[in-house]
C-alpha positions as CSV (number, residue, x, y, z in Angstrom):
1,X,6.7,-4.1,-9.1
2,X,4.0,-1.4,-8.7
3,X,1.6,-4.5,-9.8
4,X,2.9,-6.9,-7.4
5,X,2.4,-4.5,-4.6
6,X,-1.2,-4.1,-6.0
7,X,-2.3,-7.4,-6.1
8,X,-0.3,-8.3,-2.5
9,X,-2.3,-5.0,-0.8
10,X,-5.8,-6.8,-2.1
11,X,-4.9,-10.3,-1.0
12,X,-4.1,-9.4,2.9
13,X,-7.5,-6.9,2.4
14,X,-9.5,-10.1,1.2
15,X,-7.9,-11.9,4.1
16,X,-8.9,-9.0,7.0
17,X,-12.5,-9.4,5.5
18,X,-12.5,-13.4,6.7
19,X,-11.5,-12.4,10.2
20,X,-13.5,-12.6,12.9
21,X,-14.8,-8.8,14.3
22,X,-12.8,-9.3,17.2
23,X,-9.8,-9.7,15.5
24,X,-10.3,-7.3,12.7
25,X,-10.3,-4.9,16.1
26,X,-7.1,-5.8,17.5
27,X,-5.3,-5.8,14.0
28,X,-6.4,-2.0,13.8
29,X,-5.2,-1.1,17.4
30,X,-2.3,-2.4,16.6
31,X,-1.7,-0.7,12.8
32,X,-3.0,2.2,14.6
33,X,0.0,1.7,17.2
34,X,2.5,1.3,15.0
35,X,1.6,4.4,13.0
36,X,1.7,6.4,15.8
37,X,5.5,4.6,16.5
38,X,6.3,5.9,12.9
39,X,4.9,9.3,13.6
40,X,7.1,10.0,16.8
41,X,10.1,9.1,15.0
42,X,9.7,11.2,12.1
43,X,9.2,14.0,14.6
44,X,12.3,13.8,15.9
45,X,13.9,13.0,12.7
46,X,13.6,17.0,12.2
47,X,16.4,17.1,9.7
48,X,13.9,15.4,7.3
49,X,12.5,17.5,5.0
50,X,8.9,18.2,6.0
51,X,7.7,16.7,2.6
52,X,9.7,13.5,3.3
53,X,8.7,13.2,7.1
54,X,4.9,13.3,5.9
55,X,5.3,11.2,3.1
56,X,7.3,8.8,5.8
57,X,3.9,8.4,7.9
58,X,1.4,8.5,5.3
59,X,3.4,5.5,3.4
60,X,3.1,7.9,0.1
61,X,5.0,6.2,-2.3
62,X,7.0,8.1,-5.3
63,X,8.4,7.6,-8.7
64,X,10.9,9.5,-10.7
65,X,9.1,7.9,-13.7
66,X,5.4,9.4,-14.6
67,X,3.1,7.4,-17.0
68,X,0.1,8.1,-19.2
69,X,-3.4,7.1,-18.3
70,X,-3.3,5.0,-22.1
71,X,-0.1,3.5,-20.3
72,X,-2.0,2.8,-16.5
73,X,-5.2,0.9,-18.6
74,X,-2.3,-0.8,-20.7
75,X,-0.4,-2.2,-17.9
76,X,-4.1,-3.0,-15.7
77,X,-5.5,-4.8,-18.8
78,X,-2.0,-6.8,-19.1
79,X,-2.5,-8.1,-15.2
80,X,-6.4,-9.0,-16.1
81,X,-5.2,-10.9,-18.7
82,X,-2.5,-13.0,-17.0
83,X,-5.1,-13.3,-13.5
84,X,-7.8,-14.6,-15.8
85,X,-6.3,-16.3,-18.6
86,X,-7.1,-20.3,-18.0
87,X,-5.5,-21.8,-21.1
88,X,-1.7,-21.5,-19.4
């Protein structure tokens, strides 16, 4: 999943990069919005732990499951592989 996140985060950044200036602009004021939107909630979502409220606005994502670096190059080498891989 963590791939397919990956990959999906790079394709909408490759797509911001063809926009016009103008519009690159107005997509920020309006992330920019919204992350202010997500920052007045969690405020008054005070029952949160403080941990989870930052987490919350920063878009930190967790795992209960850690992985080795060997494991990480496995895994990115696997995804090179199957991007570039023409004979399928």
């Amino acid at each position: 999943m963590q791939a397919q996140s990956l990959s999906a985060a790079h394709s909408l950044y490759v797509l911001y990069e063809t926009l016009s200036d103008e519009t690159q602009q107005l997509f920020l004021q309006e992330l920019l919005l919204k992350q202010r939107q997500k920052i007045e909630l969690s405020l008054k979502h005070k029952n949160k732990p403080l941990e989870n409220r930052f987490a919350d606005i920063c878009g930190i994502l967790t795992s209960e499951k850690s992985v080795s670096l060997e494991e990480m190059e496995q895994a990115i080498s696997e995804q090179g592989l199957e991007r570039f891989n023409d004979c399928r």
